[in-house]
Biopython code that builds the backbone (N, CA, C, O; Angstrom):
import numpy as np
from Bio.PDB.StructureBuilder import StructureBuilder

atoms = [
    (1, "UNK", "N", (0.828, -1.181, 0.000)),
    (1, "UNK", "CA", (0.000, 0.000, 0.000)),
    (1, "UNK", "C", (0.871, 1.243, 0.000)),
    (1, "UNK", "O", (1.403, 1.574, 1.059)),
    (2, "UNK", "N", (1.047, 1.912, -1.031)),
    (2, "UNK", "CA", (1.917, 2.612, -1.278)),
    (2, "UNK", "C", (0.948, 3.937, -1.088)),
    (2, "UNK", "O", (-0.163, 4.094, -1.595)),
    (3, "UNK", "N", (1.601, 4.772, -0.295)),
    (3, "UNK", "CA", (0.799, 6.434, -0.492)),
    (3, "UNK", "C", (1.737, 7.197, -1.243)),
    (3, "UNK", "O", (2.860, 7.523, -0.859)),
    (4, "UNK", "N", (1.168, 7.481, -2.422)),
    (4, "UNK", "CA", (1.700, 8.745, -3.178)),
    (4, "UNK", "C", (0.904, 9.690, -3.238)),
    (4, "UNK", "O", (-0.293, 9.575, -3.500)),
    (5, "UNK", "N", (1.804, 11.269, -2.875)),
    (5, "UNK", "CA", (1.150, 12.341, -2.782)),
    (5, "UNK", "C", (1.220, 13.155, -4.016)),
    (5, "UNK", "O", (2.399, 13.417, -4.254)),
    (6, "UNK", "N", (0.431, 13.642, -4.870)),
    (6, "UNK", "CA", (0.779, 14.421, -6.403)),
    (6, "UNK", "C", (1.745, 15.719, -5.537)),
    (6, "UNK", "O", (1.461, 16.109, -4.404)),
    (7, "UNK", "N", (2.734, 16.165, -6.242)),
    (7, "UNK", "CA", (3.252, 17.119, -5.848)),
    (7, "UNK", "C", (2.623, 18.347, -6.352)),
    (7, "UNK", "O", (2.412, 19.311, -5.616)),
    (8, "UNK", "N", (2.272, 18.319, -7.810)),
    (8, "UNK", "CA", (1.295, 19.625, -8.288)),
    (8, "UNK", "C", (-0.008, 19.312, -8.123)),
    (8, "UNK", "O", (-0.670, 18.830, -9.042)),
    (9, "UNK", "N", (-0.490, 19.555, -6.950)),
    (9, "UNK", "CA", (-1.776, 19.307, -6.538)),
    (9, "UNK", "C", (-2.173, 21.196, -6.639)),
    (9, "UNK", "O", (-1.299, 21.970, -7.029)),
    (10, "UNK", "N", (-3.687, 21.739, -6.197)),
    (10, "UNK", "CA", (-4.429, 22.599, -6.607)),
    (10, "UNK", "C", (-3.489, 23.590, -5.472)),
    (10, "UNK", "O", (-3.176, 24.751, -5.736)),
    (11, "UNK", "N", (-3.214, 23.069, -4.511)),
    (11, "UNK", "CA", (-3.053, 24.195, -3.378)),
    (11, "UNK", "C", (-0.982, 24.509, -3.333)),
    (11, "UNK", "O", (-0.338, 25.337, -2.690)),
    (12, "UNK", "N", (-0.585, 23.580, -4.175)),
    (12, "UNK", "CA", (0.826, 23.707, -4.502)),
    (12, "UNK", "C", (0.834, 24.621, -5.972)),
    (12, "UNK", "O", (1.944, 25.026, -6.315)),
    (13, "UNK", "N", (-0.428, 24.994, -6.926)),
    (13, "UNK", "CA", (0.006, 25.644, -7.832)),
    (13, "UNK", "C", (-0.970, 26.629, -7.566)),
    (13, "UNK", "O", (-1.364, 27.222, -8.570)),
    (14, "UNK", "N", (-1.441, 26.948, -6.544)),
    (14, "UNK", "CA", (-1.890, 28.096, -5.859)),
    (14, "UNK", "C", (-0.724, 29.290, -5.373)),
    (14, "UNK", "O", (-0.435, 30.456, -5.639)),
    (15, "UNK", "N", (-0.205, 28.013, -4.351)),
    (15, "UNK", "CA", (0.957, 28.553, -3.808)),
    (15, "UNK", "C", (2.240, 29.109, -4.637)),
    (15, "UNK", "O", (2.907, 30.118, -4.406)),
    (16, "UNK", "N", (2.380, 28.184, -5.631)),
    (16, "UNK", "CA", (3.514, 28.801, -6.559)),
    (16, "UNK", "C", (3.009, 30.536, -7.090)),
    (16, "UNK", "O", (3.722, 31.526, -7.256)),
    (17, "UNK", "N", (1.544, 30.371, -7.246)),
    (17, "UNK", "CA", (1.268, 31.385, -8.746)),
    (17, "UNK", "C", (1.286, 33.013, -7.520)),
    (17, "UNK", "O", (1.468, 34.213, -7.724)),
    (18, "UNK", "N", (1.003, 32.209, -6.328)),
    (18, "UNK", "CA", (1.287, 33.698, -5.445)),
    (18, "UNK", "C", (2.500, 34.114, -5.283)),
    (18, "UNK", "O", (2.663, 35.321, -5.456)),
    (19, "UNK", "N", (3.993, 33.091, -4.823)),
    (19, "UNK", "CA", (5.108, 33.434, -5.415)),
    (19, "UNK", "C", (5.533, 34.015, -6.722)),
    (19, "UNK", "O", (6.544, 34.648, -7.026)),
    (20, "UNK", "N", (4.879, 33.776, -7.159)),
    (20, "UNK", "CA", (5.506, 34.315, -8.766)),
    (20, "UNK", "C", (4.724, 35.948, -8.945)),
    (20, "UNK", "O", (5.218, 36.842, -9.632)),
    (21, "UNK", "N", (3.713, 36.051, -8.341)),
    (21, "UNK", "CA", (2.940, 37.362, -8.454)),
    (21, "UNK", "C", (4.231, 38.283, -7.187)),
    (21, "UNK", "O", (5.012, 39.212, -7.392)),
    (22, "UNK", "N", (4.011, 37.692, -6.271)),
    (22, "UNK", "CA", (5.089, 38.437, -5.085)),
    (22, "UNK", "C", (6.373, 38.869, -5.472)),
    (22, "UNK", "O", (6.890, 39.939, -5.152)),
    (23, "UNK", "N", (6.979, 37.771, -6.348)),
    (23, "UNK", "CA", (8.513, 37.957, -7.116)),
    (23, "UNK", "C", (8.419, 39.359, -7.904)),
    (23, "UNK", "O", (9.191, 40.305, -7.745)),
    (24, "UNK", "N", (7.482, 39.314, -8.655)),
    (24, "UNK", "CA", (7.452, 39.957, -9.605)),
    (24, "UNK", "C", (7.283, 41.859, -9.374)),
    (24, "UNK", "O", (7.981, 42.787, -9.784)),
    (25, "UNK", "N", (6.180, 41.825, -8.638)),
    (25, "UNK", "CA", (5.490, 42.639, -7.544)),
    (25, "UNK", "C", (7.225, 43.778, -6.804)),
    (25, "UNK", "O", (7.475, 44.983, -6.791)),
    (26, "UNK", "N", (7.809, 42.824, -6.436)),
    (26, "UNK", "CA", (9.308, 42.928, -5.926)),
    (26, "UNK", "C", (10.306, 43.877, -6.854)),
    (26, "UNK", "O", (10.941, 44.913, -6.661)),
    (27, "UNK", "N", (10.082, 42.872, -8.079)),
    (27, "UNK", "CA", (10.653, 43.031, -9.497)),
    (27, "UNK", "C", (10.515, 44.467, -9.267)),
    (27, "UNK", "O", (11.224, 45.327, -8.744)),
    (28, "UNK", "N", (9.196, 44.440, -9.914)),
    (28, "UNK", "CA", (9.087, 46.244, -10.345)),
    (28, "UNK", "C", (8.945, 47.145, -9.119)),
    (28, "UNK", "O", (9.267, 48.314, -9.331)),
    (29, "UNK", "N", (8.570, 46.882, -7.996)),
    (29, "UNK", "CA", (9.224, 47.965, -7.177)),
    (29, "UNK", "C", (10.325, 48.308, -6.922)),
    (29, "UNK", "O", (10.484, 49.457, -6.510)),
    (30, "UNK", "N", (11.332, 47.525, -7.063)),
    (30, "UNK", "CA", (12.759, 47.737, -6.997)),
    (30, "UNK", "C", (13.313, 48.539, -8.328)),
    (30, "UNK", "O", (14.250, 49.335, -8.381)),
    (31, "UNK", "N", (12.624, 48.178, -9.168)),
    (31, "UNK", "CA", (13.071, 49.123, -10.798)),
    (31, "UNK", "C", (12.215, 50.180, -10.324)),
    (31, "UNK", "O", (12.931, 50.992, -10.911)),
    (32, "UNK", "N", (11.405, 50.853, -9.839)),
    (32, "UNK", "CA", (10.712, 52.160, -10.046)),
    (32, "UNK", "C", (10.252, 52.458, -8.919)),
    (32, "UNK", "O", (9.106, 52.901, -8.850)),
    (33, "UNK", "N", (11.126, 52.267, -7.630)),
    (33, "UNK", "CA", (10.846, 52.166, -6.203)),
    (33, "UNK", "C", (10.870, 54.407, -5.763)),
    (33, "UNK", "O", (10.309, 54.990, -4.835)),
    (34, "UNK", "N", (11.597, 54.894, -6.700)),
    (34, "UNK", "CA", (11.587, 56.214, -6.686)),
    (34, "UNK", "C", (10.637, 56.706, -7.326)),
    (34, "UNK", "O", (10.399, 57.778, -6.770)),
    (35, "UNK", "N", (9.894, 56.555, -8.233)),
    (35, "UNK", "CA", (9.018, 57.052, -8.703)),
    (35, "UNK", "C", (7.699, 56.633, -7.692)),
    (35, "UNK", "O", (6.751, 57.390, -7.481)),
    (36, "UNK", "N", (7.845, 55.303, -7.134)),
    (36, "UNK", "CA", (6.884, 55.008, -6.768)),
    (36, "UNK", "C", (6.808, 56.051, -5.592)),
    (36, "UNK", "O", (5.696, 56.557, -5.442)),
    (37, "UNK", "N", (7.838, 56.474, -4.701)),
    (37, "UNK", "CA", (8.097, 56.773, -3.646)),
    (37, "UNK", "C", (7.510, 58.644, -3.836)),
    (37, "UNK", "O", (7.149, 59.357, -2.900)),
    (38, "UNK", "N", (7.539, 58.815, -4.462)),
    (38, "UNK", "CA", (7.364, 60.177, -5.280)),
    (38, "UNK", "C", (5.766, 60.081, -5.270)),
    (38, "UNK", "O", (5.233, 60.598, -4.289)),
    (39, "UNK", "N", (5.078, 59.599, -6.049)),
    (39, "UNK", "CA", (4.185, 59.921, -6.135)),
    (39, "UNK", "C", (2.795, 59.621, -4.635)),
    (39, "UNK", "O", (1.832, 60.314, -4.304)),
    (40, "UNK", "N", (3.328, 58.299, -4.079)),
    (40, "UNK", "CA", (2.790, 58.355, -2.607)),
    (40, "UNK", "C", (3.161, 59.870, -1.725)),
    (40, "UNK", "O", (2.268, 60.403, -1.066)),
    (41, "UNK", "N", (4.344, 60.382, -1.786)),
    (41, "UNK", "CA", (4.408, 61.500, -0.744)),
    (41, "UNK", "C", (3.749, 62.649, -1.784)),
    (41, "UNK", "O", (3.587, 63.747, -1.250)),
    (42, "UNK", "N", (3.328, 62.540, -3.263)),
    (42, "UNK", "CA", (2.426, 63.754, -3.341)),
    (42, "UNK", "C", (0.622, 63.807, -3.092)),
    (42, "UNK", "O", (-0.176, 64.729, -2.922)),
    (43, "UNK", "N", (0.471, 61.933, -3.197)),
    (43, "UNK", "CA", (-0.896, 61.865, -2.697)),
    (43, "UNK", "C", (-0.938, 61.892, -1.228)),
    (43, "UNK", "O", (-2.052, 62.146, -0.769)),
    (44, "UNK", "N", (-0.097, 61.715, -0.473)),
    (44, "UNK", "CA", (-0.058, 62.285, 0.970)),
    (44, "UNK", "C", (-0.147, 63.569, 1.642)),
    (44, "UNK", "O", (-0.894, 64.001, 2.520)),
    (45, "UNK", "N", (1.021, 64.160, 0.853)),
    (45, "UNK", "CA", (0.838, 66.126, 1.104)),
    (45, "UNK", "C", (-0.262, 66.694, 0.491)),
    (45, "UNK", "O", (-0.424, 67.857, 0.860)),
    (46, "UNK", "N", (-1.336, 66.177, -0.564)),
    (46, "UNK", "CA", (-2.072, 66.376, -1.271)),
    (46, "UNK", "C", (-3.278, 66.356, -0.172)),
    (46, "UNK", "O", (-3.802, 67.411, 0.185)),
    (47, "UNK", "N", (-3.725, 64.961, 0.393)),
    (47, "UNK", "CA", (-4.655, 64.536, 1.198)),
    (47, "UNK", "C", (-4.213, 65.637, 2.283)),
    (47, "UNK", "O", (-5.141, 66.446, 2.267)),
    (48, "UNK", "N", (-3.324, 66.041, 3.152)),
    (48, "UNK", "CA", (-2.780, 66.631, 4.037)),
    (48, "UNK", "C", (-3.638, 67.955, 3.722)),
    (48, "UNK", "O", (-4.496, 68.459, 4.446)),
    (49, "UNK", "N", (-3.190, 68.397, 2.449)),
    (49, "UNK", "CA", (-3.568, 70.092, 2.140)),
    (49, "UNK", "C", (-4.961, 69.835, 1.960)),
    (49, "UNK", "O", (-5.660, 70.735, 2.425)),
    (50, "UNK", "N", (-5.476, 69.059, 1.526)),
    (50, "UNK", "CA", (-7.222, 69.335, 1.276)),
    (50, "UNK", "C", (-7.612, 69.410, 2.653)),
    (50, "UNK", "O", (-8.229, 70.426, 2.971)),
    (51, "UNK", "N", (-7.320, 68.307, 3.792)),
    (51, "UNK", "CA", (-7.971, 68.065, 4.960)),
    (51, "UNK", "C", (-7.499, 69.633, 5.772)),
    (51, "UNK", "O", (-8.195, 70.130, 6.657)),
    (52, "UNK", "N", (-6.339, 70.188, 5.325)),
    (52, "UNK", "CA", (-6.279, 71.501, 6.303)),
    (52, "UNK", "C", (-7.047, 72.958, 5.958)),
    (52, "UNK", "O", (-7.357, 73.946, 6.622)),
    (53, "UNK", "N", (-7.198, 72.502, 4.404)),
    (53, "UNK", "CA", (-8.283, 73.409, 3.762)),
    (53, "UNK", "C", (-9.689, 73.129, 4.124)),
    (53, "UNK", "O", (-10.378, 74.148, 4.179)),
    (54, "UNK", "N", (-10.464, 71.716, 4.458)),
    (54, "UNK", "CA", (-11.655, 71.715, 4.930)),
    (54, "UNK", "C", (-11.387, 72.590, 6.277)),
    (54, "UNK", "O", (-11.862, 73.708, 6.481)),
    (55, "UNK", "N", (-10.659, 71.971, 7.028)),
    (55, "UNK", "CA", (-10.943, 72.595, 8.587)),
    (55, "UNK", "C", (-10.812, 74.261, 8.345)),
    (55, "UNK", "O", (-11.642, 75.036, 8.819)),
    (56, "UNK", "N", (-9.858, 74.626, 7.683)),
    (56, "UNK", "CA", (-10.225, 76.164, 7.851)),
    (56, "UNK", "C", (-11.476, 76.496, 7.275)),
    (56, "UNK", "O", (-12.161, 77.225, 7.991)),
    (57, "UNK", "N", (-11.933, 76.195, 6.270)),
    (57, "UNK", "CA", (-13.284, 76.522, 5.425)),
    (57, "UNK", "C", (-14.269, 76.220, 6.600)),
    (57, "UNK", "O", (-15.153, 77.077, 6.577)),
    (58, "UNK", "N", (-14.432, 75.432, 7.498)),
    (58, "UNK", "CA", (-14.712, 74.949, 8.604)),
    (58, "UNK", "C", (-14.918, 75.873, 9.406)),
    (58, "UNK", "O", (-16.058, 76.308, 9.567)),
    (59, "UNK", "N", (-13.621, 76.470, 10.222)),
    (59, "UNK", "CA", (-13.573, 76.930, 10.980)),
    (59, "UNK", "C", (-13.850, 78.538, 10.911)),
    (59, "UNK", "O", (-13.934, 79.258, 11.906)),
    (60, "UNK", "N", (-14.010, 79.080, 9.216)),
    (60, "UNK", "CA", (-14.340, 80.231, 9.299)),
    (60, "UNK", "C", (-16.061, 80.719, 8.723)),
    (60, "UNK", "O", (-16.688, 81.775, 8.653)),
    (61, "UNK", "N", (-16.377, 78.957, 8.321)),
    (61, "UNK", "CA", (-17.734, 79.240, 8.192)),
    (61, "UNK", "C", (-18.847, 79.457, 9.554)),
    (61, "UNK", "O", (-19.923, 80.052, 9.503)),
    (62, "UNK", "N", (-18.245, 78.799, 10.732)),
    (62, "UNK", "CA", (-18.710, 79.037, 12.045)),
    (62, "UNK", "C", (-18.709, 80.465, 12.677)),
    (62, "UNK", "O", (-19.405, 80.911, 13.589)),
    (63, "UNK", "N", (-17.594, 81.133, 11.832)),
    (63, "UNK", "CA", (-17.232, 82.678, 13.000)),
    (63, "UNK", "C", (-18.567, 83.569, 11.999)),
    (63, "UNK", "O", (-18.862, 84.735, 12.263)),
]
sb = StructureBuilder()
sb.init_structure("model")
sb.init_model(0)
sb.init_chain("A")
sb.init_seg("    ")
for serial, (resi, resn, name, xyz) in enumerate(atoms, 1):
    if name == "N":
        sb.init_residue(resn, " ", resi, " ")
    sb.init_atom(name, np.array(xyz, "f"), 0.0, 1.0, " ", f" {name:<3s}", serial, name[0])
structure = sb.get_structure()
């Protein structure tokens, strides 16, 4: 009674195809990790300046 296990079973080429998305994922952040880095700190200072523009619009529609 021999147990053989398939090695490419559903949850081993699951597992690979998320490695290979992660590798890759890696890949191109490392090639364009400055650009990427760039454009997060302008949607950040961006979000920053709108939210300090509500509160004043805010704060001077009350006075």
């Amino acid at each position: 009674m021999e147990n053989k296990e398939n090695f490419l079973d559903s949850k081993m080429i699951a597992n690979f195809l998320i490695a290979l998305a992660l590798l890759f994922s890696a890949i191109y952040y490392f090639n364009y990790s400055d650009e990427i880095n760039n454009e997060v700190n302008t949607v950040i200072v961006n979000s920053l300046l709108d939210v300090n523009n509500s509160l004043a619009e805010q704060d001077t529609a009350r006075k």
